[in-house]
N, C-alpha and C positions, 0 to 999 in steps of 0.2 A: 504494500500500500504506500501510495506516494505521500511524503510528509508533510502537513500544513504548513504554509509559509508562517514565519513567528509572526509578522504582524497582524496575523487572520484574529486571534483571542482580541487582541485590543483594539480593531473595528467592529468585530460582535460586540464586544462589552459598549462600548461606544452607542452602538446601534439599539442594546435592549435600552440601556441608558435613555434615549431619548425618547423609544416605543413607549416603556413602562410610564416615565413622565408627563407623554403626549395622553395620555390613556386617561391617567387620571386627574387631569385636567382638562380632561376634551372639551367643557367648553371655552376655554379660553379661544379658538379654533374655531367657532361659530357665532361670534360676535358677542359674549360675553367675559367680562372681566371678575375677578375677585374683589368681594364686595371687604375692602380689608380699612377699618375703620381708621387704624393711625395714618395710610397712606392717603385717605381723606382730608385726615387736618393736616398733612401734613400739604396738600393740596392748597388748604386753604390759609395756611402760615405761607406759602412760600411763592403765592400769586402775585404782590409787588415786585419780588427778586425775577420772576419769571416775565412777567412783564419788562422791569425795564431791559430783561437780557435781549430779549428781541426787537426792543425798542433801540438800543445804544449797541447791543451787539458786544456785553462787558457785563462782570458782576458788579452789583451796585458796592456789596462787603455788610453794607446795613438797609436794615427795613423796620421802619416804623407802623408795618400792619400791625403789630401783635406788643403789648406788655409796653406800650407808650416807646418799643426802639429798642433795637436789639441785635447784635451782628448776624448780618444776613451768612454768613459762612459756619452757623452753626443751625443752619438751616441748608443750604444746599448753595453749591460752589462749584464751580467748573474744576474737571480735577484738572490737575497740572502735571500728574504725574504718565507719562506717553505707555507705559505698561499696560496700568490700570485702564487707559484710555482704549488699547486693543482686548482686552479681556471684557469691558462693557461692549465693543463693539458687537464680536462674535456672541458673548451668552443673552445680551441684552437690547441689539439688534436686529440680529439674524435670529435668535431661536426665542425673545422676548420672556419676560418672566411672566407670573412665577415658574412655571412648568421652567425655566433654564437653573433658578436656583438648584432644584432638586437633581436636573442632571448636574451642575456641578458639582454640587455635595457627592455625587455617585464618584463621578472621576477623580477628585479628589483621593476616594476612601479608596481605590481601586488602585489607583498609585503607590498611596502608603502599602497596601498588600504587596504589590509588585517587589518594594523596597524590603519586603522582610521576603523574598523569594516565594511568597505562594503561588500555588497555580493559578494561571490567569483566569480558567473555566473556575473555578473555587473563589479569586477577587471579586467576580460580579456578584457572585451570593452576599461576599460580606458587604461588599458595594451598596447592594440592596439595602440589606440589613439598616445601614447608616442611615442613607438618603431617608426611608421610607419607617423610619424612628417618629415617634409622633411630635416630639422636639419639634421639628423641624415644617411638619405641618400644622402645628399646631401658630408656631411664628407666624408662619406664611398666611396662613388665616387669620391672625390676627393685625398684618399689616408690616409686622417686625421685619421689613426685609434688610434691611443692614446688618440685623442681625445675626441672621440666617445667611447672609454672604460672608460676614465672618468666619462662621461657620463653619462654613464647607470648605474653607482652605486649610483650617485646624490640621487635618490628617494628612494633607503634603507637606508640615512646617516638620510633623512627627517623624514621616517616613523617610523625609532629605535629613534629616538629623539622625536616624540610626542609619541608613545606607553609608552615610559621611564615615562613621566610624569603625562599619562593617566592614567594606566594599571598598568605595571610592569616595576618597573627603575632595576628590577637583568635583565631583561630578553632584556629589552629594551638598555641596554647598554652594553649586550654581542654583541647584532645585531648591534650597532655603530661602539663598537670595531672592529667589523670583516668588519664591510662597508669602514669604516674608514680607514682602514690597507688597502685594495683590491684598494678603489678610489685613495689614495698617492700612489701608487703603479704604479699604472696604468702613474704616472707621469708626470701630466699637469698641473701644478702649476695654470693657467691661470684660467680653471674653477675651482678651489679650491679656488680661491682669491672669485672670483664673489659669491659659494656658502655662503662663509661668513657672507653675507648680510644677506640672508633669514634665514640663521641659529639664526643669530641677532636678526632678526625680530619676529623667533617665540620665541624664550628664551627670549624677552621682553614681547610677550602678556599673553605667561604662569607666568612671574613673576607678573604681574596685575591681574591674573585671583585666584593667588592664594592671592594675598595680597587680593585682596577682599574676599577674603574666610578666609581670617586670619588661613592661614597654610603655612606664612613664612619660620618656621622652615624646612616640608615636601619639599620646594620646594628648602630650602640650602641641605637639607640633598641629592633630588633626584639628584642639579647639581652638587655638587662634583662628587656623585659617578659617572657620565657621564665625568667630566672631566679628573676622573681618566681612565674609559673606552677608551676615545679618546687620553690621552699620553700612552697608553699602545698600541692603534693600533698606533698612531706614529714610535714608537718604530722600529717596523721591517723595516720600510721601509727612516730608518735614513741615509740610504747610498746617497740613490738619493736628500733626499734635501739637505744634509752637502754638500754634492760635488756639489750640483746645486749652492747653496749659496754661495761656493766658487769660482767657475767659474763665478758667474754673475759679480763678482768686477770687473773682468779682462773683461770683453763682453762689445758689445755696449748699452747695460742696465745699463753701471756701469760708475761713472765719469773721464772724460778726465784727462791726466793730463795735454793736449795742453791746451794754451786759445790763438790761434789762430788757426783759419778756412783757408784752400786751398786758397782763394782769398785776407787774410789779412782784410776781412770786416766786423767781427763781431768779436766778444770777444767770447772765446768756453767756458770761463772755468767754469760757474755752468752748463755747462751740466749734468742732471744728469737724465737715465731714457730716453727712445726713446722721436725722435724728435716730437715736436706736430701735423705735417701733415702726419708723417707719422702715428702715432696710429692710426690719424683718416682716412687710408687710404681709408677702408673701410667698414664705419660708415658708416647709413643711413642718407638719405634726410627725411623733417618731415612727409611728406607722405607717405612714401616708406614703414613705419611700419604697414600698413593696410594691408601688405601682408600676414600675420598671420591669414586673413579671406579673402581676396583677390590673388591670385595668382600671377596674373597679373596686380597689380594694377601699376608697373612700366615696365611691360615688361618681366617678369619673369629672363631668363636667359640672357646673354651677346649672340647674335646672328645679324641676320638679318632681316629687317619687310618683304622682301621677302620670309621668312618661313613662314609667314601666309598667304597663300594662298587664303582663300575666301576675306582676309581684303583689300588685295592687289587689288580687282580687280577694287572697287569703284577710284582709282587714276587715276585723267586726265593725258589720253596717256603722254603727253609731260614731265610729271615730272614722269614717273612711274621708271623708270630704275635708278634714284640717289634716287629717295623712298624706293625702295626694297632694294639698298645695304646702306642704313641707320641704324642705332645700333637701334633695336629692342626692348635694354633697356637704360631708361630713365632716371636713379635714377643716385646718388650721390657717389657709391662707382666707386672704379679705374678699376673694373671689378666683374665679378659676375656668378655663375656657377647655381644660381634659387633663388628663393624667402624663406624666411623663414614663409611655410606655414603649419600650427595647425590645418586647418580645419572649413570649416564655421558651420559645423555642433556643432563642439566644440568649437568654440565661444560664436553661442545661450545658449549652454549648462553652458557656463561661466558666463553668464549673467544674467543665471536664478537661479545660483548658489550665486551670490554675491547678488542679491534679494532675495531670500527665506532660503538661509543658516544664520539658526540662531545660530551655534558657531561662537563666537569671532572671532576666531585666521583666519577665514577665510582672515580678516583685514592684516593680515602678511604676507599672499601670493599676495594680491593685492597691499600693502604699496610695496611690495620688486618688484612686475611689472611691477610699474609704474616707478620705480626708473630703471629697466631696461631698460623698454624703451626711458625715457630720455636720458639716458646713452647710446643709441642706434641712438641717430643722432648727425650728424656731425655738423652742426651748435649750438649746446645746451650752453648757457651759462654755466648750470650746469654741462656738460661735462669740460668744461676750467677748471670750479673750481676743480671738481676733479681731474682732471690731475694737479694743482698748488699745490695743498695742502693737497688731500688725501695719505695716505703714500701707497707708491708701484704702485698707481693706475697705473703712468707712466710706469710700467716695459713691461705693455701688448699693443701689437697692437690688429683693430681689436675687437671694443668696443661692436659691434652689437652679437658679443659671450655671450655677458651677459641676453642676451632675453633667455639663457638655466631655465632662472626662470620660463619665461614665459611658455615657452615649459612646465613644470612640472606642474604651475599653474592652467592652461587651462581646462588640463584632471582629475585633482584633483579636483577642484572643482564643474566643471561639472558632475563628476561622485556622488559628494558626495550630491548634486543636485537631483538626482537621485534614489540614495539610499535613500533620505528621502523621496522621491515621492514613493515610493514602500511601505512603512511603514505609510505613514499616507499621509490623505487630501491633498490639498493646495487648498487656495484662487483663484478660477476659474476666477473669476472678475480680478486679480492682475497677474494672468498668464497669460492671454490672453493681457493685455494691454502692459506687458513685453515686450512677441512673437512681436506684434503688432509694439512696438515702435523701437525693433529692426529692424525688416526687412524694417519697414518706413525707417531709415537712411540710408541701404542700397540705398533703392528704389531712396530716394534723388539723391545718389551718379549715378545711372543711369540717373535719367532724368538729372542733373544739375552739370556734372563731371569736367566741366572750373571751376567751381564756389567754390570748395574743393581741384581739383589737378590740380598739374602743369602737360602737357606732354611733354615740352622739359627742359631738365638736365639744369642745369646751367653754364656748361662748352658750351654747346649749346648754350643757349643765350645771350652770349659773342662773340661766334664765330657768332653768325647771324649778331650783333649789329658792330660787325668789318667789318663787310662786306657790310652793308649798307653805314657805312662813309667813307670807302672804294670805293665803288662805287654806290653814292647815284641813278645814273641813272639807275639802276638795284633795285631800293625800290620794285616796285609793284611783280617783276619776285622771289624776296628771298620773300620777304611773303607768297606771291603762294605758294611757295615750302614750308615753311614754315606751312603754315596753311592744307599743303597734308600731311604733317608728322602729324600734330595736330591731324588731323579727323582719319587717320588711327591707330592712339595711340588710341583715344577716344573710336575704335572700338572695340579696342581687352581688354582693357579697361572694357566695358560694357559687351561684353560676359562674362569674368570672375563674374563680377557683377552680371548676372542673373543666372549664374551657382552658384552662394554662393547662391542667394536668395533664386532658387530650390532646394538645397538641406536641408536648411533651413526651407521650406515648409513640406518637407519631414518628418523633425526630430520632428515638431509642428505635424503635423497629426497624428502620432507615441503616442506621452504624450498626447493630447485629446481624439483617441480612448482608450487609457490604463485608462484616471483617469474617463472615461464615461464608463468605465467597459465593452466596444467592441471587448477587447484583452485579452487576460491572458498573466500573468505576462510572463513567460518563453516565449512568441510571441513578447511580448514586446522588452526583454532584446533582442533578437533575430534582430529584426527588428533595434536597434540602434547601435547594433551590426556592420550587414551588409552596415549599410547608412555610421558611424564612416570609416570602411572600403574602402568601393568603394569611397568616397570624396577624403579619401588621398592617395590612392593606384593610382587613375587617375592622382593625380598631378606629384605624385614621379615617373612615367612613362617618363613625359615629361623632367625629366630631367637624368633618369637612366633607361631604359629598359632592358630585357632580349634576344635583339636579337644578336644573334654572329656576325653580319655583322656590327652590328656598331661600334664604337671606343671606348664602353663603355667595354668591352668583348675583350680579347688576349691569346690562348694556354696555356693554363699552362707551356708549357718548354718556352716558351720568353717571360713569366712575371716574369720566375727565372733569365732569363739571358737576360735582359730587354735592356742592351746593346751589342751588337757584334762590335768585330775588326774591323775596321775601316783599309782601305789602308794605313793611317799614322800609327797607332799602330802597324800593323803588317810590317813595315818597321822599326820602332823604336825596333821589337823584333830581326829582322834579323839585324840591327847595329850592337845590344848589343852581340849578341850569335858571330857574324862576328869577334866583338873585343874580347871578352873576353873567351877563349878558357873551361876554367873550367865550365864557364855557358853554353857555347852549349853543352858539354858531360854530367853536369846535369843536365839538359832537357829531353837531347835525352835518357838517360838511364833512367827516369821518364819512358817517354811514351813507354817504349819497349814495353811492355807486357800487354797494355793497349789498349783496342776498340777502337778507334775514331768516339764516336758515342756523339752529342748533344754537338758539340764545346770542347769535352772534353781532346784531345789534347794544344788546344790553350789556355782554363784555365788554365791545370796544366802549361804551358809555362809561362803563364803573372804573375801567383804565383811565379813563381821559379824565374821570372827575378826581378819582385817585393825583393824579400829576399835577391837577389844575387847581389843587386846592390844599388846605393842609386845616384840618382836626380832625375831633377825635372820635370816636360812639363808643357810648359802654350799652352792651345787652344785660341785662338784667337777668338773663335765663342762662346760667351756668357759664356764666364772664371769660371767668379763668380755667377752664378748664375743655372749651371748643373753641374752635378757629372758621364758626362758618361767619361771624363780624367779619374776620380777617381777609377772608374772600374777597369783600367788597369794599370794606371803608381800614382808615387805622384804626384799627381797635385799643382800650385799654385791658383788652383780655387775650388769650390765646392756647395753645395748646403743645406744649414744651416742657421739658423733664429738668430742664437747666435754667431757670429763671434766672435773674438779677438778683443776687440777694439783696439791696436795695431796696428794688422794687417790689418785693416779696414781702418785707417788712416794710414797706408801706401802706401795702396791701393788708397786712396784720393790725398798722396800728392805724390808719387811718380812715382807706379806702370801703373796708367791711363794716366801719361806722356809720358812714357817709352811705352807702348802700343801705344801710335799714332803715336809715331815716329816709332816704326817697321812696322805698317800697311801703314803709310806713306813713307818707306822706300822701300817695299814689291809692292808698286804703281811705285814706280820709275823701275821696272824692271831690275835694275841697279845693277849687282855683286858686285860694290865695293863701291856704295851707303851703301847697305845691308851689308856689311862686314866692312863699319865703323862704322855702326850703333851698331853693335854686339858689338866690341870692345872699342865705346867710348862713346856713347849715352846710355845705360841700363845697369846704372853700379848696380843699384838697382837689378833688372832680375838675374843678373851677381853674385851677394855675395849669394841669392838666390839657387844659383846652376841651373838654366834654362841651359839643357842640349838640349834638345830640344824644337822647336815652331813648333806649328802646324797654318799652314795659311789657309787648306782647308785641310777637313777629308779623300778625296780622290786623295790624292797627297800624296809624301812623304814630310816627314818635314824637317824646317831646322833644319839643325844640327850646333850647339852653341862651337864652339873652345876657347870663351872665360869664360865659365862660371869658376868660382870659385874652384869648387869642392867641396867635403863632408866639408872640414877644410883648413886652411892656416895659416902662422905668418904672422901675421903683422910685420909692419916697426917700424909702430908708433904706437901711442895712444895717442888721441887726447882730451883733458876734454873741456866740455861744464857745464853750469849754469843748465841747466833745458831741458826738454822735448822738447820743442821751436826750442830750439838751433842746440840740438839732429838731428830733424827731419831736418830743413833747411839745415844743413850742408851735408846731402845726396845729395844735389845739385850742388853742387862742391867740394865732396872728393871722391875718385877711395877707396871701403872697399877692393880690394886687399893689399892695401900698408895701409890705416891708419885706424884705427879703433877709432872711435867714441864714447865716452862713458858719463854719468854725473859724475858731481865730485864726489858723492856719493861713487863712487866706486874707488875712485883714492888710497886706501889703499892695494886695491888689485893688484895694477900694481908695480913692481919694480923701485923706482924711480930712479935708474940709469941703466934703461931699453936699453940696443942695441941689433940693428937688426944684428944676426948673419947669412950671406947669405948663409952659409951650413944647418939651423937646417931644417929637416923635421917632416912632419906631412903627417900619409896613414892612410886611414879607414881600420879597419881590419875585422869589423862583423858590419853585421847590422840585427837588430830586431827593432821593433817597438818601446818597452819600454828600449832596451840593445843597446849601441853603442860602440864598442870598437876600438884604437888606437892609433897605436907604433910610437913614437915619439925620436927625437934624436936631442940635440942641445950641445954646447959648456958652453952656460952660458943660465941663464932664459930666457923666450921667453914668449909671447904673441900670443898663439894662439886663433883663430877665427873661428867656427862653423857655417856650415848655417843649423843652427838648432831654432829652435823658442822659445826663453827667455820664461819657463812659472818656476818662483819660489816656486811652491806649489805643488811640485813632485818631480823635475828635481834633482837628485844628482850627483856632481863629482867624480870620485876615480880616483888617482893617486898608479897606482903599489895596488890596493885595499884599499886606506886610504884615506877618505874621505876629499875631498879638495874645498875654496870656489871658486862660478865662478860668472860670473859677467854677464850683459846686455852691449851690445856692438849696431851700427848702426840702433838704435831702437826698434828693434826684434828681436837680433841672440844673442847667446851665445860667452862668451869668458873665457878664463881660463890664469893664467900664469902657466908656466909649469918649473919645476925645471930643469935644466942641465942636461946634459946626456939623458942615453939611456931608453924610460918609455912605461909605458902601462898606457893609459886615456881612462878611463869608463864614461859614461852615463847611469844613468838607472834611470827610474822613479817607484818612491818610495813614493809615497801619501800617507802622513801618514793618512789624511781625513778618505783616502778610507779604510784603514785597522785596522781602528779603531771605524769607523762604521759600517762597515761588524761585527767585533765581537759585535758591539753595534745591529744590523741588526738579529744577530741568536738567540742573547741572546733575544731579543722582541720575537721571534716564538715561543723559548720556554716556556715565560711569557704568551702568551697570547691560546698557546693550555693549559697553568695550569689556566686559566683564563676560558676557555669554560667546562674544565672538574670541577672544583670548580663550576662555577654556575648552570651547569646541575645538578650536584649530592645536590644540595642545592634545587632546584626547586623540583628537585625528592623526598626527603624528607619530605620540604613543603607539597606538594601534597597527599601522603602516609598519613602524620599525621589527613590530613582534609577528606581523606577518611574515618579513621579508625573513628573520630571522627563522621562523621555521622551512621557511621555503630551501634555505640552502642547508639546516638540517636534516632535509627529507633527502635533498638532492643525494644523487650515489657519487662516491668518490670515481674520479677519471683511475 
């Protein structure tokens, strides 16, 4: 039989790779998109930046849609880096997501196999395995896709890092370099922290593998050159951490300079790093990790137990209708969109792995596991600790992220499990008592599931235990109810339990017909194949399907334009056009000659009014926490995980004041209630520029006579000691007449400062990054901006000469402005960013002379040890 050419396995793999993906995604393929809610707002945060890119044909760097102004590069940013730019083109391009992420997660994992020598027919199994983890569609459903591109390059940083020290460290640390570069790129600092560990963990077992082999030297010499590989993939993608590292000082990641809290009851000031309840928002319960081989071990998704329909039928009549609308899940997080489930099938396969694999380093994927999983519940002492005193650990919510090891672990070693099972023996007596003992603990967990897992949360059994002393003559009626919810947990519970163990069964029949020589090999690899498959393809079902009817699934044109005009919006476009006569005729001469087809009139509108105008809208319907304002107007809200710590505690101490007295205001039905509220109640809203409030999306809004406007003089200026002072004094000072500032900056005010009541101050242009206006006063003046104090960009010009400006009312900018008649510029100017951009091109260039140098160095290699057998074959004359 003629032999397959070697690269036939890795265009198959390749091939099922994008079948399987196309499959279950199919419609992405018939005109619908994934209805993925972050990628909504984040739609709707990053409409200004997208706009002017097509407008100027440049990143603006800042957008004042969302959170009164905020750099638009931690929103979305043309990458700089020429790598990354080919790796979007082909996966994000040509094969479009989501259906590209999960092939690249596949090839990815299929690589790392490659680098531990497994069979190529056997990498697509574990390939599978990875990609179609519910991790990963679980993300992709829910919008996270930077995530999940992080992701999926995870197991090439792995597999070029043991190849490196295996194999070949030229060849091994070109594939780093280039993993290396794609993963920072991709932008998610969050799994880059976590990978750390396992990277840790194997560059510690290879340094003991080779001290024992006393080739110290081989093993200094192979990590240089890898360290040099990984500061060279750095390299291109130095824009996004410089500027990320920047921005996280100023974010609520980065320390206070208050050290007082909203209520006066704690000391703030070592904050440093998210709060501790919240990282662990949602962290697991200690059970809740058995999910990874159980599905349903706490109820899978956040739902109702009346979606299980056969479980439900066993509840006595009288308790069924508060049983059915009960949370379905049990566990410990704040909320939950499915289980982080690996597969039972690749469990056993993990287990058989960590018994029978006799390389070491296996110890490095289990040491860094286990460490995940610890780090994966909420209650973990060892969680505390690392939150107290690991460095950074605090920067991330969200700790149960770090089981991405496990996710990698699983099918790694299980595969590699395998691959030796293909290659030689095993101990029949030791695999069977494996199998044996495994699925026994399973079985346990069936008959004796009180006995190992809780089934009510623990916010449950606080709320049961309040209600008994509460009404202790109702003890026997809440237990009922109580042990109804028990039994039907239990239930849905053990189904999942005997679906692990069948499949489990499955995967054991499979390895006993194969190593009793009942199967051939290629039926084999087939058969675990298909089981790997169907275990997790049925899970990932349950919580993402393909049917267009349900909410997973939305048209391609209203997942582009994910928000429409709203009765208020499009009332707030008819004011502005109403008032401003230059902006209804550039509009209306906009759409002349233009179709009105697919909202396309009313975008170019909410663009042009956006450019043409500058305040502000607060929605009253969940401000901070959507970005469908941001859509359309700049909002004072938005939908971001890295706020301004600034503006965050403004939003604490001020903003959420001034909110319930307008919605309390807006209750009183009262015009002149509401119109002194405006005026004397939210002076905060007011320096802000709140031009508008929206109380209900299908009303018109109010309209704000008091707001501030773009800029104003002050009367006065007022010094405070510190931060403290700063903010409380927003409580009782009107920022039209005094502006507030720390003594810090008392250099920059005039000290024989008067308020001259003729000076003015008009906005003349607005741009995102460019603000300009003409100004006229008598003698110096103190003007005031409602624009958002960020000093690591923001520059002044006066008449074009660079002038200092200062922090004023906590957040806004302020300048003094000389006599007479001036022109005052704004424009953001990061030096960060343009100095990592050329730090960012010059890496592409280093590291394509990096690919072309090692290829042509291999290629010679190879050449010489050809030539050199050829004349050892040759016969002597």
């Amino acid at each position: 039989m003629k032999k397959l050419p070697s690269f036939l396995p890795h265009l198959v793999a390749i091939s099922i790779f994008i079948s399987l993906s196309a499959i279950y995604f199919a419609p992405q393929f018939n005109g619908y998109s994934l209805n993925q809610s972050d990628i909504s707002q984040f739609i709707g945060m990053s409409k200004e930046i997208v706009d002017y890119r097509q407008m100027e044909n440049i990143d603006p760097l800042w957008t004042n849609s969302a959170f009164c102004g905020m750099p638009a590069y931690q929103i979305s940013m043309n990458s700089t880096n020429s790598l990354s730019a080919v790796e979007s083109f082909i996966f994000f391009n040509i094969l479009k997501s989501p259906f590209s992420y999960l092939v690249l997660a596949m090839v990815c994992f299929y690589i790392l196999l490659i680098c531990f020598e497994v069979d190529p027919w056997l990498s697509i199994v574990g390939a599978i395995a990875f990609g179609f983890s519910t991790i990963l569609i679980l993300y992709l459903g829910g919008g996270h896709n930077t995530k999940v591109h992080a992701i999926a390059f995870i197991p090439g940083i792995i597999g070029s890092l043991v190849y490196a020290y295996r194999k070949n460290h030229r060849i091994g640390g070109l594939l780093l370099c280039v993993f290396i570069c794609l993963h920072l790129s991709a932008n998610h600092i969050q799994e880059t922290y976590y990978l750390l560990f396992l990277i840790l963990a194997i560059v510690l077992f290879e340094l003991y593998k080779f001290y024992a082999e006393r080739r110290l030297v081989s093993f200094m010499r192979i990590s240089t050159f890898l360290l040099l590989s990984t500061i060279l993939g750095i390299i291109p993608t130095t824009a996004n951490m410089l500027l990320t590292n920047e921005y996280g000082k100023y974010t609520n990641r980065g320390k206070s300079d208050l050290t007082i809290s909203v209520n006066q009851s704690n000391d703030n000031s070592e904050m440093k790093g998210l709060e501790r309840n919240y990282i662990k928002e949602y962290s697991l319960g200690y059970g809740e990790v058995w999910s990874l081989a159980i599905p349903n071990v706490k109820g899978g998704a956040a739902g109702r137990l009346g979606d299980f329909k056969g479980e439900i039928d066993d509840v006595s009549p009288e308790y069924r209708s508060n049983v059915e609308n009960t949370l379905s899940y049990w566990g410990e997080q704040y909320s939950t969109g499915g289980a982080f489930y690996f597969g039972a099938t690749i469990f056993l396969l993990f287990v058989l792995g960590m018994v029978f694999i006799k390389d070491r380093l296996k110890w490095a994927f289990f040491a860094s596991s286990i460490l995940a999983v610890l780090l994966s519940w909420k209650y973990s002492p060892i969680l505390d600790f690392f939150i107290n005193h690991v460095p950074l650990f605090n920067k991330f919510r969200d700790t149960k992220m770090m089981l991405i090891l496990v996710q990698l672990s699983f099918p790694l070693l299980g595969l590699l499990f395998l691959n030796d099972l293909i290659k030689a023996p095993v101990n029949k007596k030791k695999l069977f008592y494996t199998i044996g003992a495994t699925i026994g603990i399973f079985a346990l967990f069936y008959l004796l599931p009180s006995l190992w897992f809780n089934f009510l949360s623990t916010n449950e059994e606080m709320v049961f235990n309040k209600q008994i002393t509460q009404y202790p003559q109702a003890f026997e009626q809440i237990n009922q109810f109580k042990s109804e919810i028990e039994k039907i947990r239990i239930a849905i519970f053990r189904a999942d339990v005997i679906r692990s163990i069948f499949f489990m069964i499955l995967i054991s029949g499979s390895i006993i017909l194969f190593i009793q020589k009942k199967i051939k090999q290629h039926i084999f690899i087939l058969s675990i194949g298909i089981l790997v498959l169907i275990d997790l393809w049925m899970v990932n079902k349950r919580y993402l399907n393909n049917d267009t009817r349900s909410h997973h699934w939305v048209k391609t044109i209203d997942k582009n334009m994910p928000f429409k005009p709203t009765v208020a919006d499009i009332e707030i476009l008819k004011s502005e056009m109403a008032e401003n006569s230059t902006l209804n005729k550039t509009i209306n001469q906009k759409i002349a000659n233009i179709p009105d087809v697919e909202f396309k009139h009313l975008n170019i509108a909410f663009s042009t009014l956006n450019f043409e105008t500058d305040y502000r809208v607060l929605n009253l319907e969940n401000p901070f926490i959507s970005a469908s304002t941001s859509y359309f107007h700049k909002s004072l809200g938005g939908y971001h995980g890295a706020k301004l710590k600034r503006y965050e505690e403004l939003i604490v101490f001020r903003i959420n004041k001034e909110y319930e007295m307008l919605v309390n205001a807006l209750k009183s039905n009262n015009d002149t209630i509401i119109n002194n509220t405006l005026r004397n109640k939210i002076p905060t809203l007011n320096m802000l520029n709140t031009k508008y409030i929206i109380y209900n999306n299908e009303y018109a809004p109010i309209k704000n006579p008091y707001a501030n406007g773009p800029a104003w003089i002050a009367k006065e200026v007022r010094f405070v000691k510190d931060a403290n002072e700063e903010i409380e004094s927003l409580d009782s000072t009107n920022p039209l007449t005094t502006a507030v500032a720390e003594k810090t900056f008392k250099s920059l005010v005039p000290s024989d400062l008067k308020f001259d009541s003729s000076a003015t101050i008009k906005q003349k242009k607005y741009s995102p990054n460019h603000l300009i206006y003409d100004t006229y006063s008598n003698q110096p003046q103190v003007a005031v901006f409602s624009e958002i104090y960020y000093k690591d960009g923001w520059n002044a010009y006066v008449d074009g000469k660079i002038t200092n400006h200062f922090r004023v009312d906590y957040v806004l900018r302020a300048m003094t402005i000389p006599a007479g008649k001036h022109i005052v510029e704004f424009k953001f100017e990061p030096k960060t960013y343009y100095l990592s951009k050329k730090i960012s091109y010059a890496g592409s260039v280093l590291i394509v002379l990096f690919i072309l140098s090692v290829s042509a160095y291999e290629i010679i290699e190879r050449n010489k040890i050809k030539v050199k057998i050829r004349k050892e074959q040759k016969p002597n004359a």
